[in-house]
MDTraj code that builds the backbone (N, CA, C; nanometers):
import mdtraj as md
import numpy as np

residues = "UNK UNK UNK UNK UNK UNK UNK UNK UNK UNK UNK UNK UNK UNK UNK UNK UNK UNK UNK UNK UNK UNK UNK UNK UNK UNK UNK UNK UNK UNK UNK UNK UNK UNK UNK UNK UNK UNK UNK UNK UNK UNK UNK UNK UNK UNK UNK UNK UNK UNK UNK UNK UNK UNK UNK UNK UNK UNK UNK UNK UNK UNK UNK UNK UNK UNK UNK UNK UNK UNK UNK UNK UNK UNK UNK UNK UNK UNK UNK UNK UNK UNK UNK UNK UNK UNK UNK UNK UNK UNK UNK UNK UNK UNK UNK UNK UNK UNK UNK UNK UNK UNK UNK UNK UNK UNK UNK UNK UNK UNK UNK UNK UNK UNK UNK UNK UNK UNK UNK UNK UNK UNK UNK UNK UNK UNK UNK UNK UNK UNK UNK UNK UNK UNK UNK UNK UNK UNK UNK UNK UNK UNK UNK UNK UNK UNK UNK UNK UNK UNK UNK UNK UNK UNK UNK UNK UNK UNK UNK UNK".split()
xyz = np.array([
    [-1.0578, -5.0650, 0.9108],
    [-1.0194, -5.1989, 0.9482],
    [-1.0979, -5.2360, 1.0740],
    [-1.1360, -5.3540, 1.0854],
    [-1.2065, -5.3668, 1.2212],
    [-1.1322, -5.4165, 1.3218],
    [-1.1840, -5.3922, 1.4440],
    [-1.1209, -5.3488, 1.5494],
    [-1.1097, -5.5541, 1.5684],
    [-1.0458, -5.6027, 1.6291],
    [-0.9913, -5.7453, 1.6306],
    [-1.0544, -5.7369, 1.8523],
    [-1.1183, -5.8675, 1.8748],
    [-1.1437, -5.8969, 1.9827],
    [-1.0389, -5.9015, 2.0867],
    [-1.0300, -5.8989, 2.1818],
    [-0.9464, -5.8383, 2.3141],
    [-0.9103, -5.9902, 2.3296],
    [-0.7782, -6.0336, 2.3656],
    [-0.6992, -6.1860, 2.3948],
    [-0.6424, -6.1755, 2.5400],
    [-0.6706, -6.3008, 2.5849],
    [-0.6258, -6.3198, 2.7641],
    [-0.5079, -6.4166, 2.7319],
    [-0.4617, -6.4680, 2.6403],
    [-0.3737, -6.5974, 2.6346],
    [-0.2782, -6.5303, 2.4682],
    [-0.1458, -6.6033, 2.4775],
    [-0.0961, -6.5635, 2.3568],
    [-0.1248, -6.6841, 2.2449],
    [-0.2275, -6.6143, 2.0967],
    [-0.2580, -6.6805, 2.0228],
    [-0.2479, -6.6169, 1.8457],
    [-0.2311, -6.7457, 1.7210],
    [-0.1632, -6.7154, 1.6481],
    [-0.2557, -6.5875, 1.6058],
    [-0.1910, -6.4894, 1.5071],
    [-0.2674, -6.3639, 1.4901],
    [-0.3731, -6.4241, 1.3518],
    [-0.4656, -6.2889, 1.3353],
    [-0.5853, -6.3657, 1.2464],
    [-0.5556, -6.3351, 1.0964],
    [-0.6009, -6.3748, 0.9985],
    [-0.5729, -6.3718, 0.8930],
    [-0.5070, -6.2965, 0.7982],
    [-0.6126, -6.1334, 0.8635],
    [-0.5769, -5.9826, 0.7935],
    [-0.4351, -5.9600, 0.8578],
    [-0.4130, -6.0712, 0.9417],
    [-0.2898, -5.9474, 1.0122],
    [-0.1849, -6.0278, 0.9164],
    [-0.1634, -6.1534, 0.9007],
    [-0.0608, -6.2524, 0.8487],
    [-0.0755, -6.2097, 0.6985],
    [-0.1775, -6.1933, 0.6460],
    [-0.2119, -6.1112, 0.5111],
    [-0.0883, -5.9741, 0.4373],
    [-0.1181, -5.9351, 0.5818],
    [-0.0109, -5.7645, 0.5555],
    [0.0847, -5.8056, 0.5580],
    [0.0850, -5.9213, 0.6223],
    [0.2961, -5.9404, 0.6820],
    [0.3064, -6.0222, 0.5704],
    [0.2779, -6.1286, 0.5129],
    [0.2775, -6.1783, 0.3725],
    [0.3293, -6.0797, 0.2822],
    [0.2603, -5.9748, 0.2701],
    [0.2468, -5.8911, 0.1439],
    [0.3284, -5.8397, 0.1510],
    [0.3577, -5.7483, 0.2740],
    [0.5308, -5.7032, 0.3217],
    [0.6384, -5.7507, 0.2720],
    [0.6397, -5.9364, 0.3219],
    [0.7428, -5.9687, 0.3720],
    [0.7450, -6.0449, 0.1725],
    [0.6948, -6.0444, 0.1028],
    [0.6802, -6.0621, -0.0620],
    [0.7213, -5.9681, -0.1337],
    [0.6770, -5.8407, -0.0732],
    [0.7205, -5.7079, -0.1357],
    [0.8633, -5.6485, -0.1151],
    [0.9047, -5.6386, 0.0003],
    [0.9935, -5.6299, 0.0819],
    [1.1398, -5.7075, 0.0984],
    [1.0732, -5.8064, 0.1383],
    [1.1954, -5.9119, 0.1551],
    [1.2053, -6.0801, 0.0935],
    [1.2359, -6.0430, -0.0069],
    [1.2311, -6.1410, -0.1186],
    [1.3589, -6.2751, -0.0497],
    [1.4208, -6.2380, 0.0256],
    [1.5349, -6.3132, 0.1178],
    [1.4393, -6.4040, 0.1559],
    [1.3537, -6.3877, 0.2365],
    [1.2754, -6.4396, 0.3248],
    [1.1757, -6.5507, 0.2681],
    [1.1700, -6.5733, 0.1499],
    [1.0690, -6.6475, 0.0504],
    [1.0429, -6.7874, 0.0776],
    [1.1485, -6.8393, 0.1402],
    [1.1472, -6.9984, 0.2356],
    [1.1825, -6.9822, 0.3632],
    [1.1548, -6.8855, 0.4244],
    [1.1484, -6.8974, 0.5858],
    [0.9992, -6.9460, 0.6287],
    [0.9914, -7.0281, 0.7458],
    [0.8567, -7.0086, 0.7884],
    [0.8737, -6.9603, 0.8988],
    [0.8018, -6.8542, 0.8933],
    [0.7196, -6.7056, 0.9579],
    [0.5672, -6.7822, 1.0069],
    [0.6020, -6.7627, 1.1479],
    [0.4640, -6.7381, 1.2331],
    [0.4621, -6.6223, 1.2980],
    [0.2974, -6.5719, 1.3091],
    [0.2517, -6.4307, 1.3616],
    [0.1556, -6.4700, 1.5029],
    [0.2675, -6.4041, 1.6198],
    [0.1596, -6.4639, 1.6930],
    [0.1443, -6.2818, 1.7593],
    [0.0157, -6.2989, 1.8717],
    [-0.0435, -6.2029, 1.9430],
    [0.0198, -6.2389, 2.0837],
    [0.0541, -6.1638, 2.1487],
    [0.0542, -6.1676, 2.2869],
    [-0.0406, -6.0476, 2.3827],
    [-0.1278, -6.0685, 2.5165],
    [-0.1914, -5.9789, 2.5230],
    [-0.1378, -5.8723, 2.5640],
    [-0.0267, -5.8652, 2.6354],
    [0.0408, -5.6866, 2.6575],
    [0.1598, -5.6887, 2.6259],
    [0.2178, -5.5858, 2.5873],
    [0.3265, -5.5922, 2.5311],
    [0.3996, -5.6000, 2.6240],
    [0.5176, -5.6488, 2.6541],
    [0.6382, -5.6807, 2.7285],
    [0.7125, -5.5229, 2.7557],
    [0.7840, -5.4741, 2.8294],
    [0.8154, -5.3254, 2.8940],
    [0.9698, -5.4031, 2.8790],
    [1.1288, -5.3021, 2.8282],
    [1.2318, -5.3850, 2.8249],
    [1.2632, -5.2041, 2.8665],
    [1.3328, -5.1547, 3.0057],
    [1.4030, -5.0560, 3.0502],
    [1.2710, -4.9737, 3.0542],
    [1.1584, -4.9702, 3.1092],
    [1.0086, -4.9316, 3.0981],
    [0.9536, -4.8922, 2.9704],
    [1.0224, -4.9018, 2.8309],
    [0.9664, -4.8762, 2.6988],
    [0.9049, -4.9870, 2.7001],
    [0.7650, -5.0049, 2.6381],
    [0.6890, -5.1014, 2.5874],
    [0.6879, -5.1694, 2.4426],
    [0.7420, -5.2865, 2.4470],
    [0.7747, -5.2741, 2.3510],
    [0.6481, -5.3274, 2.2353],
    [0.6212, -5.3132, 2.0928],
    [0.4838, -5.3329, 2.0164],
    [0.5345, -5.4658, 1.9668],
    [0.6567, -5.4720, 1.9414],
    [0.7072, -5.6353, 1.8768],
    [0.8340, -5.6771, 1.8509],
    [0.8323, -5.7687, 1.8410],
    [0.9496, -5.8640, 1.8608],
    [0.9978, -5.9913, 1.7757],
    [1.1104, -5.9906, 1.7145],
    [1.0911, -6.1267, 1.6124],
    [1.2122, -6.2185, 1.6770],
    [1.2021, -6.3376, 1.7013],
    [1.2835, -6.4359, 1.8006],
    [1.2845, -6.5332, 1.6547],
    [1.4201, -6.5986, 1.6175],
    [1.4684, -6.6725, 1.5432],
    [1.4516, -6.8093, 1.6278],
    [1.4210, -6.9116, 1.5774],
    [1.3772, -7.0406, 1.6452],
    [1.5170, -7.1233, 1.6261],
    [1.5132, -7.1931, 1.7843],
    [1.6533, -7.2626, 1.7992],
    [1.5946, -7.4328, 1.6641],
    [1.6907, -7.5121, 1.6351],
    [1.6718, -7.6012, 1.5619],
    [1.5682, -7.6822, 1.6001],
    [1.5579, -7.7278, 1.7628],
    [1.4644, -7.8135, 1.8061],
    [1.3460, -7.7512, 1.8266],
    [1.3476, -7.5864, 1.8424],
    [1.1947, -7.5138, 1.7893],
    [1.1481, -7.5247, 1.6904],
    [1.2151, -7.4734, 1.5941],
    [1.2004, -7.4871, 1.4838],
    [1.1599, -7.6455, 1.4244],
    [1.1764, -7.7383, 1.4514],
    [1.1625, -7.8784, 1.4044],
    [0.9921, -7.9211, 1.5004],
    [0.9612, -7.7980, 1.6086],
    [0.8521, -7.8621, 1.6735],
    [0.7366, -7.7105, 1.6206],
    [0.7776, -7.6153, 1.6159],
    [0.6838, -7.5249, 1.5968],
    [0.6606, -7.5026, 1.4154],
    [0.7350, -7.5805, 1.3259],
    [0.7413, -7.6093, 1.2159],
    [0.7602, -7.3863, 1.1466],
    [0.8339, -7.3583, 1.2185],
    [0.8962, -7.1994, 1.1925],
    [1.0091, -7.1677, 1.2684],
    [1.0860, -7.1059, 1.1411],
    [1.2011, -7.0504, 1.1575],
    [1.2270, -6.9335, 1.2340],
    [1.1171, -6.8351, 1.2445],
    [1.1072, -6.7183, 1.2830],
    [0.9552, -6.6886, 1.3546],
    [0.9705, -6.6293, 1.4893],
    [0.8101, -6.6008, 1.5108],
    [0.7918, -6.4813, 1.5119],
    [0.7191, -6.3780, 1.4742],
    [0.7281, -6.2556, 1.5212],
    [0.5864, -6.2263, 1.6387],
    [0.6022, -6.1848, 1.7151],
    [0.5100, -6.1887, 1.8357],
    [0.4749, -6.0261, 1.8305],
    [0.3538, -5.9925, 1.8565],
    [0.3137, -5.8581, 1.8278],
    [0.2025, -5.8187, 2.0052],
    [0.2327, -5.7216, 2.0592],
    [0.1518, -5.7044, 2.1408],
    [0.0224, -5.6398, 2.1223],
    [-0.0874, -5.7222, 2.1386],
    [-0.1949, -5.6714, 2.0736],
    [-0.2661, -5.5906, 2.1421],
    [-0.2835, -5.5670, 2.2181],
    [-0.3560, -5.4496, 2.3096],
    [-0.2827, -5.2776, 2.2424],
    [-0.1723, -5.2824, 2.2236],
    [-0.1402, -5.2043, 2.1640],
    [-0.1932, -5.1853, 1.9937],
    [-0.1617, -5.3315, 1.9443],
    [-0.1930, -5.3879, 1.7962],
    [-0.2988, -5.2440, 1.7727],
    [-0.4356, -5.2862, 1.8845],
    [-0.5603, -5.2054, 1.8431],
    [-0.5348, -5.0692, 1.7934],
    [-0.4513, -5.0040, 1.8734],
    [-0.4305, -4.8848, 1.9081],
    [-0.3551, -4.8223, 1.7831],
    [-0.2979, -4.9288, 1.6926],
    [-0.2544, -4.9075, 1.5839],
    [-0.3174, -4.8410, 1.4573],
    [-0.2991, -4.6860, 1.3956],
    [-0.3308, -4.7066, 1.2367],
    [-0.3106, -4.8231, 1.1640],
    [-0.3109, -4.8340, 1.0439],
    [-0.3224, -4.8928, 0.8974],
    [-0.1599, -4.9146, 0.8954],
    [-0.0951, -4.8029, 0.8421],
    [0.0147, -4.7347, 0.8200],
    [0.1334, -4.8227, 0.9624],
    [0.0593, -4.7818, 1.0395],
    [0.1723, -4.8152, 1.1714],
    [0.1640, -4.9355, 1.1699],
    [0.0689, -5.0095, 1.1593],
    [0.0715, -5.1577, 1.1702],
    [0.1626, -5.1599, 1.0916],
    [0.1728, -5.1888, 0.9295],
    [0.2297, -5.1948, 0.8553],
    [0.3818, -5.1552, 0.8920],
    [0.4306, -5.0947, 0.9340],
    [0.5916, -5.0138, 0.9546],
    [0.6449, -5.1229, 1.0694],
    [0.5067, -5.1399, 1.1438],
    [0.5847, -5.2324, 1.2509],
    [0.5785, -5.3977, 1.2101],
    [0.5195, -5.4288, 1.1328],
    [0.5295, -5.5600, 1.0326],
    [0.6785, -5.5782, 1.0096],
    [0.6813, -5.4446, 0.8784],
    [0.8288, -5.4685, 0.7933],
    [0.9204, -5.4412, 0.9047],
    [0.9289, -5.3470, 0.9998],
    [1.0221, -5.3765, 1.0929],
    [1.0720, -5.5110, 1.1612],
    [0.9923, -5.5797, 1.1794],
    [1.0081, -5.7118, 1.2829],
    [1.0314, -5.7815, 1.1647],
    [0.9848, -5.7680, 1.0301],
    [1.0336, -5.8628, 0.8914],
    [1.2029, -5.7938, 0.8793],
    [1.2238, -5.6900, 0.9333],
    [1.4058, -5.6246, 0.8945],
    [1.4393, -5.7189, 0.9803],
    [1.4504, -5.7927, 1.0948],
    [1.5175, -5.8114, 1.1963],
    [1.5576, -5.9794, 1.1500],
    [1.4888, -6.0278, 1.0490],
    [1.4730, -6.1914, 1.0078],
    [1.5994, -6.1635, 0.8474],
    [1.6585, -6.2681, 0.8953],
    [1.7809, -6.2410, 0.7270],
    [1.8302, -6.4107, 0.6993],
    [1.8803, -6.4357, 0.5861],
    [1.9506, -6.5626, 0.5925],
    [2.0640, -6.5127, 0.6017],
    [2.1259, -6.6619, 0.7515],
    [2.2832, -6.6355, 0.7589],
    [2.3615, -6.7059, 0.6249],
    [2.4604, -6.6738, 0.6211],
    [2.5908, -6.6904, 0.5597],
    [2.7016, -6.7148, 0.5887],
    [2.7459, -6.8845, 0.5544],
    [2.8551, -6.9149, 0.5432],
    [2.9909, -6.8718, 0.5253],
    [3.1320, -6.9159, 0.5611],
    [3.2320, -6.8100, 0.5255],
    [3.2619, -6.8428, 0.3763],
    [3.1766, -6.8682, 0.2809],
    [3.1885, -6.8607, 0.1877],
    [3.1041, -6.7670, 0.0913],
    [3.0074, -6.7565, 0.1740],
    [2.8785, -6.6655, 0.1494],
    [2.7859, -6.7174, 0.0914],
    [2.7552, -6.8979, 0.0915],
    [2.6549, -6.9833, 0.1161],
    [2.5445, -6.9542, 0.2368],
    [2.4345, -6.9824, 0.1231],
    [2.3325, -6.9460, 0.2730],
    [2.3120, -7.0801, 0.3436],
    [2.3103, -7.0993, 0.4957],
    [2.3259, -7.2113, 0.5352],
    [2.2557, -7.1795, 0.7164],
    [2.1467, -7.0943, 0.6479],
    [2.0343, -7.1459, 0.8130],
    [1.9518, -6.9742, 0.7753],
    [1.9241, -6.9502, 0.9559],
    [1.8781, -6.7861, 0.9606],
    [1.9315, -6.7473, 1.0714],
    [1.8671, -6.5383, 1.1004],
    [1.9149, -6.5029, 1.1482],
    [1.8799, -6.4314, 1.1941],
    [1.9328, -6.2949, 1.2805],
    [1.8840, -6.2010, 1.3466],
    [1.9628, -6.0922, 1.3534],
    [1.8798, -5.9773, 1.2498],
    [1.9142, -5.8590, 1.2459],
    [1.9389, -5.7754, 1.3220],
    [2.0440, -5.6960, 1.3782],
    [2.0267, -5.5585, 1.4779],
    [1.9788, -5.4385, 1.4009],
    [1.8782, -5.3382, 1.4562],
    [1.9267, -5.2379, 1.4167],
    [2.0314, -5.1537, 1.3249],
    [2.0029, -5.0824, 1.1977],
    [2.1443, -5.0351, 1.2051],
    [2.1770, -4.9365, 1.2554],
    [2.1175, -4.8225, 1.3451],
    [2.1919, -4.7090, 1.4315],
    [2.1259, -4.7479, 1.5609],
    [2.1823, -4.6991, 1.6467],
    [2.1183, -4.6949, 1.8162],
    [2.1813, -4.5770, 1.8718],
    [2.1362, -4.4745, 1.9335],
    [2.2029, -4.3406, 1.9584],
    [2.0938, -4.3231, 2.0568],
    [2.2008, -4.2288, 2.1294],
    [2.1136, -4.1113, 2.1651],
    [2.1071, -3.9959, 2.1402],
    [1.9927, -3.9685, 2.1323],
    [1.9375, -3.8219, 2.1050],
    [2.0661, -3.7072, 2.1453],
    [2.0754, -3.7013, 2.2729],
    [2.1917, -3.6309, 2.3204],
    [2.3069, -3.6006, 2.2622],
    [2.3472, -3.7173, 2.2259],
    [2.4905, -3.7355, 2.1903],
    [2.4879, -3.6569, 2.0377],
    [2.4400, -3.7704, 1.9915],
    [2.3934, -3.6313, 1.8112],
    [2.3469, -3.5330, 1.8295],
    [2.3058, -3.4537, 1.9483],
    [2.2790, -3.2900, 1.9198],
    [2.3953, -3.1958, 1.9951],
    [2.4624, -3.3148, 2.0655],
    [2.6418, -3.2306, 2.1361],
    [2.7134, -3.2353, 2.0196],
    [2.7153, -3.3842, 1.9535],
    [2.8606, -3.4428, 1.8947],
    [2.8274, -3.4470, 1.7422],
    [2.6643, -3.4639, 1.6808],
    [2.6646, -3.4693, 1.5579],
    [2.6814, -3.5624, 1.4998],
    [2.6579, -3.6507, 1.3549],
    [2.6737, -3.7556, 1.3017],
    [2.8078, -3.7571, 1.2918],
    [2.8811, -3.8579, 1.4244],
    [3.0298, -3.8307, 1.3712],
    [3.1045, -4.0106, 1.3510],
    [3.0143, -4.0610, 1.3292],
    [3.0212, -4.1845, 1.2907],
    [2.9653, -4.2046, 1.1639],
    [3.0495, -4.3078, 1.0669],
    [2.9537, -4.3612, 0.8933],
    [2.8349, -4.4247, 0.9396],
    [2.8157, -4.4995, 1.0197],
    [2.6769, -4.5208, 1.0180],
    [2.5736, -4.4153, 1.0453],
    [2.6188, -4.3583, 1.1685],
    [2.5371, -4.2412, 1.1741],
    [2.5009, -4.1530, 1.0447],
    [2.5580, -4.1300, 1.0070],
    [2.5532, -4.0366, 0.8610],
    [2.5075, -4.0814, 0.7544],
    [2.5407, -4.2487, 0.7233],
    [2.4848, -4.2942, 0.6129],
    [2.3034, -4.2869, 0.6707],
    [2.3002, -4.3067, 0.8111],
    [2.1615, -4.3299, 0.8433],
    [2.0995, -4.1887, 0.8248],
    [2.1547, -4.0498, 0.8212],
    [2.1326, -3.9720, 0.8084],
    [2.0840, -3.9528, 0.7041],
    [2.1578, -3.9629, 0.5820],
    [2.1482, -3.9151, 0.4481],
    [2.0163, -3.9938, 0.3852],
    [2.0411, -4.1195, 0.4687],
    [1.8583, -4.2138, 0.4234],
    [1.7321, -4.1116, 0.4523],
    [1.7795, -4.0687, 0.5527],
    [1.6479, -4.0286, 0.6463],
    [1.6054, -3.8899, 0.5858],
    [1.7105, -3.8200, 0.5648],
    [1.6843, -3.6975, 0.5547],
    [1.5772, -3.6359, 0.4598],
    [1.5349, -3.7164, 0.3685],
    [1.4215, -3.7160, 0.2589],
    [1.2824, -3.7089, 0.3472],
    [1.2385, -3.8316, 0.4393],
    [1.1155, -3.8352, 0.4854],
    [1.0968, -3.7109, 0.6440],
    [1.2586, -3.6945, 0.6986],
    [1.2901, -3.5597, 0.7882],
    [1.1966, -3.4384, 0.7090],
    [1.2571, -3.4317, 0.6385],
    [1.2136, -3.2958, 0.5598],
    [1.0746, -3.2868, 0.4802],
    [1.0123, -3.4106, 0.4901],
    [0.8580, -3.4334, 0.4483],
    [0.8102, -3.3695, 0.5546],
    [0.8347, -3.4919, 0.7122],
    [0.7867, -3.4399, 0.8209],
    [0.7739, -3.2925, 0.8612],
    [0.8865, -3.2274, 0.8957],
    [0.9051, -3.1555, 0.9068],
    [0.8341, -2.9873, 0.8546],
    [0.8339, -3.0451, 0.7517],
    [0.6897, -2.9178, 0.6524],
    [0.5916, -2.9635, 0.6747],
    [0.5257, -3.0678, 0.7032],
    [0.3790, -3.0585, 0.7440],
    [0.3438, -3.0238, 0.9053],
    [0.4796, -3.0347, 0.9650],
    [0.4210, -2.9949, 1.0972],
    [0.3867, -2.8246, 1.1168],
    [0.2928, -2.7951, 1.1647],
    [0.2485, -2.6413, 1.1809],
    [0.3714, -2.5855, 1.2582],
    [0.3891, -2.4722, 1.2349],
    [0.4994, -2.4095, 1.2941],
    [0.4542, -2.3683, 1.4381],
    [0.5570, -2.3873, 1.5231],
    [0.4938, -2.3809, 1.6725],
    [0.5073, -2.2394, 1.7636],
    [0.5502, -2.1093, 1.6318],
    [0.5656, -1.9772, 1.7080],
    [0.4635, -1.9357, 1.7103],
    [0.3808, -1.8276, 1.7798],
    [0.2532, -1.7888, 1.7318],
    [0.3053, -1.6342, 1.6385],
])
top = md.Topology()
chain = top.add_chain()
for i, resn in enumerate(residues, 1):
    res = top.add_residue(resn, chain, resSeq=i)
    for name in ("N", "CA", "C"):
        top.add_atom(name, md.element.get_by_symbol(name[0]), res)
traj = md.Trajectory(xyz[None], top)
């Protein structure tokens, strides 16, 4: 993939990049099929508790949305962007595409958009004192545990 020119100002991202997130967000998240999605670049990524963060998707208030003609922006820090594989780009696409959903009425009419959390947030700590002792924790477990155990065998064993 070629390496994309260095940005001093935040501007919309270039074709190949809106390309992947298209294809993602088609493949992926079929919800999303009448949202408008803008991809923009910012030049460094924003630091939130000194983690840096690679991206971010901000749901547009009505009067944004009515002036930036999008529902959703996802903003990507590109200095990092570079620094990205193929693969990682991609993970961090569909990620910032998880965070975009249509809301729902109390009838369960769809009637605007929205903004996804996460579904686990932990710490490390706590699950290696206390263990998956929550359903989310565990359901997040039982997802994971397939690509865990991919990882896990390809890494070289670290005894000598």
């Amino acid at each position: 993939m070629p390496a994309l020119d260095p940005i001093d100002s935040p501007m919309l991202c270039d074709d190949m990049t809106v390309a992947i997130a298209e294809r993602i967000r088609e493949e992926y998240h079929p919800e999303l099929v009448e949202a408008r999605i803008r991809y923009v670049f910012i030049p460094h990524g924003p630091a939130k508790n000194g983690v840096v963060r690679l991206g971010v998707a901000k749901r547009q208030s009505a009067l944004n949305a009515l002036l930036t003609e999008a529902d959703f922006v996802i903003i990507l820090s590109h200095d990092h962007w570079l620094d990205l594989t193929p693969s990682q780009r991609e993970a961090l696409l569909d990620h910032e595409l998880c965070h975009c959903t249509v809301s729902l009425d109390t009838d369960g009419q769809p009637d605007g958009w929205a903004l996804v959390h996460h579904d686990i947030e932990e710490f490390a700590a706590v699950v290696t004192r206390h263990g998956y002792v929550f359903s989310r924790q565990r359901d997040y477990a039982r997802k994971t545990h397939r690509q865990l155990t991919m990882f896990l065998a390809a890494e070289p064993d670290p005894t000598p």
